[in-house]
DSSP file (Angstrom, degrees, kcal/mol; ACC not computed):
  #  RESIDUE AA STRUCTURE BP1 BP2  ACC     N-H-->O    O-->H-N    N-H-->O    O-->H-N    TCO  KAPPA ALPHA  PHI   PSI    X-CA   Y-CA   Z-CA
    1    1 A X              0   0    0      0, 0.0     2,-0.0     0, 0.0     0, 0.0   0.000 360.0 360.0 360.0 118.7    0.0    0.0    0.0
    2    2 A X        -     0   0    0      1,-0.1     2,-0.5     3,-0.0     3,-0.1  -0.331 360.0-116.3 -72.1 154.3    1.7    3.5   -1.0
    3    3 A X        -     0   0    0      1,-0.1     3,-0.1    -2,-0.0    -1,-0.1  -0.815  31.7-115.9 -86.1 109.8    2.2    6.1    1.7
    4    4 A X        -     0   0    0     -2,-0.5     2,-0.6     1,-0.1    -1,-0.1   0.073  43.1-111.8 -44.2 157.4   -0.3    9.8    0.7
    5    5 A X        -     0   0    0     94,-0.2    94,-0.5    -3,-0.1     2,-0.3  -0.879  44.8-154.0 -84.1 128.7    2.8   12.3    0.2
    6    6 A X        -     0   0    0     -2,-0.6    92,-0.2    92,-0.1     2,-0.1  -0.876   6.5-137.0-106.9 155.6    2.1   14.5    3.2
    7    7 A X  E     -A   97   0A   0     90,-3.3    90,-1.6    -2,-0.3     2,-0.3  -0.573  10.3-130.8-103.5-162.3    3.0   18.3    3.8
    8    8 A X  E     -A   96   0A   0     88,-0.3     2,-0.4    -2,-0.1    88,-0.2  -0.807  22.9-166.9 -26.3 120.8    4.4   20.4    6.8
    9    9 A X  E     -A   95   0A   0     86,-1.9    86,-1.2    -2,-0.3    -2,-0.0  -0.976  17.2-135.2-123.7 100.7    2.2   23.2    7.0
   10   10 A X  E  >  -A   94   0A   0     -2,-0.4     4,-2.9    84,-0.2    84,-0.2  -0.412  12.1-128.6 -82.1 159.0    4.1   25.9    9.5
   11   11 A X  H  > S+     0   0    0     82,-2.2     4,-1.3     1,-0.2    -1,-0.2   0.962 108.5  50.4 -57.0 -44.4    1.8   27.5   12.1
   12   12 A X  H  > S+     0   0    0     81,-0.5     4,-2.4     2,-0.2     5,-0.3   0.892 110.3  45.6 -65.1 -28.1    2.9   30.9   11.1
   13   13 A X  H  > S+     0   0    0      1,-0.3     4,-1.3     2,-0.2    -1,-0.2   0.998 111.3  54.8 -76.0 -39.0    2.4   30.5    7.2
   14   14 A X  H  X S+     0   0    0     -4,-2.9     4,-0.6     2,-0.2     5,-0.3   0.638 104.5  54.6 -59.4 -17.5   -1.1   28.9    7.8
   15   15 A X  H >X S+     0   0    0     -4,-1.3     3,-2.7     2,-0.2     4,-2.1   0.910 112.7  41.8 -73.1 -73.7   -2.0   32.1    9.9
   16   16 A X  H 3X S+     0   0    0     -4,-2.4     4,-1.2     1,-0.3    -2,-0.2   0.467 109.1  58.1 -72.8   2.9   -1.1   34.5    6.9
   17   17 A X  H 3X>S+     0   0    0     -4,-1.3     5,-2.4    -5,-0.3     6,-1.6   0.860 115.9  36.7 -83.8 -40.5   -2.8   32.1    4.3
   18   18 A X  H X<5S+     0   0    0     -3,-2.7     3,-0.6    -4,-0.6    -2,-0.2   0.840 113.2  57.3 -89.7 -52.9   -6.1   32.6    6.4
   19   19 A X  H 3<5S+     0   0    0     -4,-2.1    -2,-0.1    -5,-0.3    -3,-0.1   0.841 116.7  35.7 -32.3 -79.5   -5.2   36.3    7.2
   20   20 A X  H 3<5S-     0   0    0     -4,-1.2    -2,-0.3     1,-0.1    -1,-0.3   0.507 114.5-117.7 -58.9  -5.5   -5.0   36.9    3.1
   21   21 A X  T <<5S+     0   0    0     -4,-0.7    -3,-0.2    -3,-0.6    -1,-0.1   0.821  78.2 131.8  93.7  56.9   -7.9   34.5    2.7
   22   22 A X  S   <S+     0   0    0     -5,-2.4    11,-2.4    11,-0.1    -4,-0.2   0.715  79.0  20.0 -82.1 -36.3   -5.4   32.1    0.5
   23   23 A X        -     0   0    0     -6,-1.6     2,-0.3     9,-0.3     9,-0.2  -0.537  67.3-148.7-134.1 178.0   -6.7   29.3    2.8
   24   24 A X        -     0   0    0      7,-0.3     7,-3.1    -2,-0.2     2,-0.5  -0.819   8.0-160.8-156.4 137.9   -9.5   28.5    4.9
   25   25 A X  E     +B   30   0A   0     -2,-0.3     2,-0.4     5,-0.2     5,-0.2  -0.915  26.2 150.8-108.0 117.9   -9.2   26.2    8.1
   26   26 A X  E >   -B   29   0A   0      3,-2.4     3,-9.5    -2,-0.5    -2,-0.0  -0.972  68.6 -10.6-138.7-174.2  -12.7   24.7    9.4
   27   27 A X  T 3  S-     0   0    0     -2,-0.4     3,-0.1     1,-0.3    -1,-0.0   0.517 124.5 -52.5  -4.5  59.2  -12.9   21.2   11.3
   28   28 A X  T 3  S+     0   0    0      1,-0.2    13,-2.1    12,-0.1     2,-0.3   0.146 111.9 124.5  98.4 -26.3   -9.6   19.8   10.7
   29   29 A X  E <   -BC  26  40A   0     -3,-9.5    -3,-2.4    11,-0.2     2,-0.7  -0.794  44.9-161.1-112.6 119.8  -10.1   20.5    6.9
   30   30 A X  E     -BC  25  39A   0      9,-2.6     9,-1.5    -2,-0.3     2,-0.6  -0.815   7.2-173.0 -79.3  96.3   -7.5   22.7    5.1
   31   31 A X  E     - C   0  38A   0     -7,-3.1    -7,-0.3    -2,-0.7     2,-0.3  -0.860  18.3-151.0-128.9 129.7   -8.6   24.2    1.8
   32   32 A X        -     0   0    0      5,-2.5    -9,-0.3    -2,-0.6     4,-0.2  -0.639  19.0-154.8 -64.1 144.6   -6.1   26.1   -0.5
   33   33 A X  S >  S+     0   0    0    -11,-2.4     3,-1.6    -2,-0.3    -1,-0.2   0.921  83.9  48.8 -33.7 -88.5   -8.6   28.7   -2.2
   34   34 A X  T 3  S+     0   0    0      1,-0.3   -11,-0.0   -12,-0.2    -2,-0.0   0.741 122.2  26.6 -17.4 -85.4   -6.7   29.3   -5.3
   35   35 A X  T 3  S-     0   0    0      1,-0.1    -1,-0.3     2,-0.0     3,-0.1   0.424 100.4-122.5 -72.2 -11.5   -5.9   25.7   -6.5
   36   36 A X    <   +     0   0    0     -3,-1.6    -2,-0.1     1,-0.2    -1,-0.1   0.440  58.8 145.0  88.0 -12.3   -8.7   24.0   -4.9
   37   37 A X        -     0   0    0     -6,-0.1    -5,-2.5     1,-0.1     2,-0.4  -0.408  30.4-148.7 -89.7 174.6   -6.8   21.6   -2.8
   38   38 A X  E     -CD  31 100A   0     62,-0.7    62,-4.8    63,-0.3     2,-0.2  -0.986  11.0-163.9-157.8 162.4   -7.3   20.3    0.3
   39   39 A X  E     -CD  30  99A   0     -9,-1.5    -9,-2.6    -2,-0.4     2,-0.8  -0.778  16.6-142.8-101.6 119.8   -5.9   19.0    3.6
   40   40 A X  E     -CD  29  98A   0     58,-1.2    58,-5.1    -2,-0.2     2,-0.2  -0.929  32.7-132.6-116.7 172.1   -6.7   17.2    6.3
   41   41 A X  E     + D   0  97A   0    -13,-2.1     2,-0.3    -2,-0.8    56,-0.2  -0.503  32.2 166.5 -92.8 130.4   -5.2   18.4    9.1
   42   42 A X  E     - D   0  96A   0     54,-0.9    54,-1.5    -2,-0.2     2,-0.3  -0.892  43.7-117.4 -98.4 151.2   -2.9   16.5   12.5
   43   43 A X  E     + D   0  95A   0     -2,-0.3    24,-1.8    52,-0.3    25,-0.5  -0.682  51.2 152.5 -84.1 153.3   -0.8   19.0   14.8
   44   44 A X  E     -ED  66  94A   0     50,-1.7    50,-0.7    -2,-0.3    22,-0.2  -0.538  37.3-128.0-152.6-161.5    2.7   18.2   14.6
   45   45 A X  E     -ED  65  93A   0     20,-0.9    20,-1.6    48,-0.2     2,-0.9  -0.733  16.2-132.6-161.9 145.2    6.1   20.0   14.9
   46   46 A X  E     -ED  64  92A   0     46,-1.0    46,-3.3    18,-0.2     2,-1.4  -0.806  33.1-122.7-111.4 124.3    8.8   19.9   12.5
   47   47 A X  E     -     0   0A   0     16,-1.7    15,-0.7    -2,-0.9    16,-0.4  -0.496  28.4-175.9 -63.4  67.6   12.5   19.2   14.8
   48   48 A X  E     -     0   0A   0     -2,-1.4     2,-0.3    13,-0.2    43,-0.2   0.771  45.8 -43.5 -24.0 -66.5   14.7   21.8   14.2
   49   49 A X  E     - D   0  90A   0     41,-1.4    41,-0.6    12,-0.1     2,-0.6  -0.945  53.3 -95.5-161.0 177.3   18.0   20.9   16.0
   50   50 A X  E     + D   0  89A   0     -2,-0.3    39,-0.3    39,-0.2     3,-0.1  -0.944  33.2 178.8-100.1 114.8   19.3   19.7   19.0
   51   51 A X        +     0   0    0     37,-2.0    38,-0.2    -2,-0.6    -1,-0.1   0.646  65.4  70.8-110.7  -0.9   20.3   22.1   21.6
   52   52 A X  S    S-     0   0    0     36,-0.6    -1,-0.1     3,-0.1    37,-0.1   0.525  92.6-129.3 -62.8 -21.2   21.6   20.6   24.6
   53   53 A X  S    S+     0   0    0     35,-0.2     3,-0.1    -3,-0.1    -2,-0.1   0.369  79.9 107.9  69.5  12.9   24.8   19.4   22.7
   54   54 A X  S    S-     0   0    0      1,-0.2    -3,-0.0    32,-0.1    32,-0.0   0.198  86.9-100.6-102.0  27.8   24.5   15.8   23.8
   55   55 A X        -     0   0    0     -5,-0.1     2,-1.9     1,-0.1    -1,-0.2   0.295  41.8 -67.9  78.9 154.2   23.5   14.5   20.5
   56   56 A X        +     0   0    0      1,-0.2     3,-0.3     2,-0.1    -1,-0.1  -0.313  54.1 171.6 -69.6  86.8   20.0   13.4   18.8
   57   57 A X  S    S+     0   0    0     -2,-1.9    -1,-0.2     1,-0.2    -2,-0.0   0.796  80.8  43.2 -67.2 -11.5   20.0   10.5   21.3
   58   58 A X  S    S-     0   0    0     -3,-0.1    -1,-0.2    26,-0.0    -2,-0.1   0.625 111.4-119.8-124.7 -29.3   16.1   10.1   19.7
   59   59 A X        +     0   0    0     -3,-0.3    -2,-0.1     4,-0.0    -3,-0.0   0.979  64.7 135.7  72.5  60.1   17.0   10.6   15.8
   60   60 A X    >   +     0   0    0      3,-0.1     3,-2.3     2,-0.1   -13,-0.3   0.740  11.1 105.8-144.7  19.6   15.0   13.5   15.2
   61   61 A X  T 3  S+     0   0    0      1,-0.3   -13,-0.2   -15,-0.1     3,-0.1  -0.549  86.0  28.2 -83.1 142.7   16.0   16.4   13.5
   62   62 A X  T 3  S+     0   0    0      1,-1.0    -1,-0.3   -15,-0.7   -14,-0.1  -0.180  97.8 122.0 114.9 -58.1   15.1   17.1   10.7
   63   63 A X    <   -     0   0    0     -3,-2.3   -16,-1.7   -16,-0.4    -1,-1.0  -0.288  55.0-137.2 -76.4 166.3   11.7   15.1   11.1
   64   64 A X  E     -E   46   0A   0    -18,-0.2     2,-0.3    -3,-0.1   -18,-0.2  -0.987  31.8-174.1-113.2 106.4    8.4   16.0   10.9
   65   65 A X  E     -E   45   0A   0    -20,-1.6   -20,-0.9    -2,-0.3     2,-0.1  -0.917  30.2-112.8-138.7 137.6    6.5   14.4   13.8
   66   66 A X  E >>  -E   44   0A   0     -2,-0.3     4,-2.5   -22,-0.2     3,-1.9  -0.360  35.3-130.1 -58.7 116.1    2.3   14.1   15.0
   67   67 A X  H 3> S+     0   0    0    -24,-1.8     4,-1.9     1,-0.2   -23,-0.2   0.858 109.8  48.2 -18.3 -49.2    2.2   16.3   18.3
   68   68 A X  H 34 S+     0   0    0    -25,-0.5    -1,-0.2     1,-0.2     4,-0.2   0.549 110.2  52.2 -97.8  15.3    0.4   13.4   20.1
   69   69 A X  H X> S+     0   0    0     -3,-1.9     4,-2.0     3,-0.1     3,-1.5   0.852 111.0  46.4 -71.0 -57.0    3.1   10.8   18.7
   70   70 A X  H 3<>S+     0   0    0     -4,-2.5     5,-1.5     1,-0.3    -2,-0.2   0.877 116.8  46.2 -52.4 -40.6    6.1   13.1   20.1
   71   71 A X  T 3<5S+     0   0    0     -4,-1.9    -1,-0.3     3,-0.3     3,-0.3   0.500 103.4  60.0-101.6  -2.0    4.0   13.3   23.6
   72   72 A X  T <45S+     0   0    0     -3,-1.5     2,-0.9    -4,-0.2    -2,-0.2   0.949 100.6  66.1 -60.6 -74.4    3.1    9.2   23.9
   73   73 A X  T  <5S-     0   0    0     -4,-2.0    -2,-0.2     1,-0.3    -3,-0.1   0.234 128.3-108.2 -62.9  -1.0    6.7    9.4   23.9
   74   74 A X  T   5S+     0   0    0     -2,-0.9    11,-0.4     1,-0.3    -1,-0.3   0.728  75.2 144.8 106.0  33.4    7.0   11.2   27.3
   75   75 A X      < -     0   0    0     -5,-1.5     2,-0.4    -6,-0.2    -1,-0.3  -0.655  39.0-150.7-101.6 173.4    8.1   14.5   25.0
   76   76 A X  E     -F   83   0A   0      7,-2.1     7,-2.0    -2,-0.2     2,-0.4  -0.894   9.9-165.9-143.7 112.7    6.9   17.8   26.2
   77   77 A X  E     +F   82   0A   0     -2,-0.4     2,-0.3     5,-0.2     5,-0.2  -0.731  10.7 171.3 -88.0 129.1    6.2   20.8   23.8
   78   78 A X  E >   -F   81   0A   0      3,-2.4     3,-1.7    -2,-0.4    -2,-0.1  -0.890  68.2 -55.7-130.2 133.4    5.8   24.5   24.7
   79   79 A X  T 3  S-     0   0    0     -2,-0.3    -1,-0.1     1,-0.3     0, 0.0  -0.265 123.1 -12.3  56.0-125.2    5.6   26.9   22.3
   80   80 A X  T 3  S+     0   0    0     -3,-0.1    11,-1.3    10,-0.1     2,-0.4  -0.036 122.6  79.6 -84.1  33.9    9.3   26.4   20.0
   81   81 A X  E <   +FG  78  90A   0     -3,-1.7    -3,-2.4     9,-0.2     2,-0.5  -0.977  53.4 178.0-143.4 140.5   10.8   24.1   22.4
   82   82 A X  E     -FG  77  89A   0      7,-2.5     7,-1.5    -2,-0.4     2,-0.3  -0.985  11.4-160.8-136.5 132.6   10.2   20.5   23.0
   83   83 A X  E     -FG  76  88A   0     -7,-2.0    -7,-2.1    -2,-0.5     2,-0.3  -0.988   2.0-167.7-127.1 135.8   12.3   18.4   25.9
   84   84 A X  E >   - G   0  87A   0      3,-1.7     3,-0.9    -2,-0.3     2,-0.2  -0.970  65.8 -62.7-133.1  97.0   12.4   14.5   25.6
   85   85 A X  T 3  S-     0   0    0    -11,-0.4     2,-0.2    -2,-0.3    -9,-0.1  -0.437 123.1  -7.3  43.0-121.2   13.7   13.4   28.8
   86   86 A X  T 3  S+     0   0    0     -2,-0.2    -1,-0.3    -3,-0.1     2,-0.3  -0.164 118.2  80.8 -57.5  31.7   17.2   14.9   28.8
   87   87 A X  E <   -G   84   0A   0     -3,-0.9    -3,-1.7    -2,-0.2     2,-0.3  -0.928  57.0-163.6-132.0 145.3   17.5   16.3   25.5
   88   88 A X  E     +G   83   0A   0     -2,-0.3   -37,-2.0    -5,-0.2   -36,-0.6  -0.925  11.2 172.7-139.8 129.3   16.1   19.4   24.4
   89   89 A X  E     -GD  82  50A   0     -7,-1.5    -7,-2.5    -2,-0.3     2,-0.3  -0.656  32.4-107.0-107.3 161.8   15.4   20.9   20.5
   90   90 A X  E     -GD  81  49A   0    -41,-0.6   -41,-1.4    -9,-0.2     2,-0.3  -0.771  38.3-178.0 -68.2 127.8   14.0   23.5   18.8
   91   91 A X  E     -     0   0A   0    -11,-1.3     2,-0.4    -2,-0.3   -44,-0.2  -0.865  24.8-135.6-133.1 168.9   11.0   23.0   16.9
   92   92 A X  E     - D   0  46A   0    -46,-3.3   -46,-1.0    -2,-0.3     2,-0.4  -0.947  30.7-130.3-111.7 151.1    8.7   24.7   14.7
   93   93 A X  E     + D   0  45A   0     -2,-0.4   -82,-2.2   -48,-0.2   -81,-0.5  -0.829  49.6  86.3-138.6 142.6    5.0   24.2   15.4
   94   94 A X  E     -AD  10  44A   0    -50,-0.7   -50,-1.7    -2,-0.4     2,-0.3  -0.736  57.8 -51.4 178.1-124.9    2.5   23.3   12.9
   95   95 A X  E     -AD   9  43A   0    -86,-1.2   -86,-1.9   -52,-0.3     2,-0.4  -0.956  21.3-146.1-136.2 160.6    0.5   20.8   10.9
   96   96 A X  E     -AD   8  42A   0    -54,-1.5   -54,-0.9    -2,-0.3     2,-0.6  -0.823  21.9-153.2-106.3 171.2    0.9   18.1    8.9
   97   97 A X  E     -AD   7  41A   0    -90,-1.6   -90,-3.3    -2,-0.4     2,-0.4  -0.864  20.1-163.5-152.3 139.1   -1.4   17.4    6.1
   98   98 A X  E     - D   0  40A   0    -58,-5.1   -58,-1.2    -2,-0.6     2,-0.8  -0.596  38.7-127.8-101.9 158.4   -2.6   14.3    4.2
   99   99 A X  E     - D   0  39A   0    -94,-0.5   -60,-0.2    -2,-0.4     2,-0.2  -0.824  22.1-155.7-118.6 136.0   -4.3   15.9    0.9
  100  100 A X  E     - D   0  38A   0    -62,-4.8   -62,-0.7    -2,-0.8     0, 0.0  -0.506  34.0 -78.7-107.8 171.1   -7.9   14.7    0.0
  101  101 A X              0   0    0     -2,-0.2   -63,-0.3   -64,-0.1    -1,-0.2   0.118 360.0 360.0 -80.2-177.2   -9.6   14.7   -3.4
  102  102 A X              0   0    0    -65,-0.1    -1,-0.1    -3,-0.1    -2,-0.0   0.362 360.0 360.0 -99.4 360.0  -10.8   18.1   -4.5
């Protein structure tokens, strides 16, 4: 069974897509105006770097990973910063999105 291509949708560009009314967000459902496509939606965060300097003990920068995956996994997000036991990154907060017919 192939895997949908999914995107990384950052929180900040998805506010200024809705701002210009490029986009419209309602229950989960993402829809580009222009092109017609649409998304639905998980919250996620995309793993910038590692900043603690004791290496990606977890292997994940660089990924794009489901918010409630990261936080089964004991991690703990606030705002750009996510700590997984004794490791801590940068992250970018946003969505991911699996793209649905038109």
């Amino acid at each position: 069974m192939a895997m949908e291509n999914r995107l990384f949708f950052p929180q900040t560009a998805l506010d200024q897509w809705i701002l210009d009314g490029t986009a419209d967000l309602s229950d989960g459902e993402l829809r580009m105006s222009g092109e017609g496509r649409r998304y639905r939606l998980a919250d996620a965060v995309r793993v910038l770097r590692e900043v603690t300097e004791t290496g990606d003990a977890h292997g994940l920068v660089g990924r794009v990973k489901p918010r409630a995956s990261l936080e089964e996994q004991g991690a703990e997000i606030v705002e750009t910063s996510m700590l997984i036991r004794d490791t801590a990154y940068d992250v970018e907060p946003g969505w991911v999105g699996l793209p649905l017919g038109k």
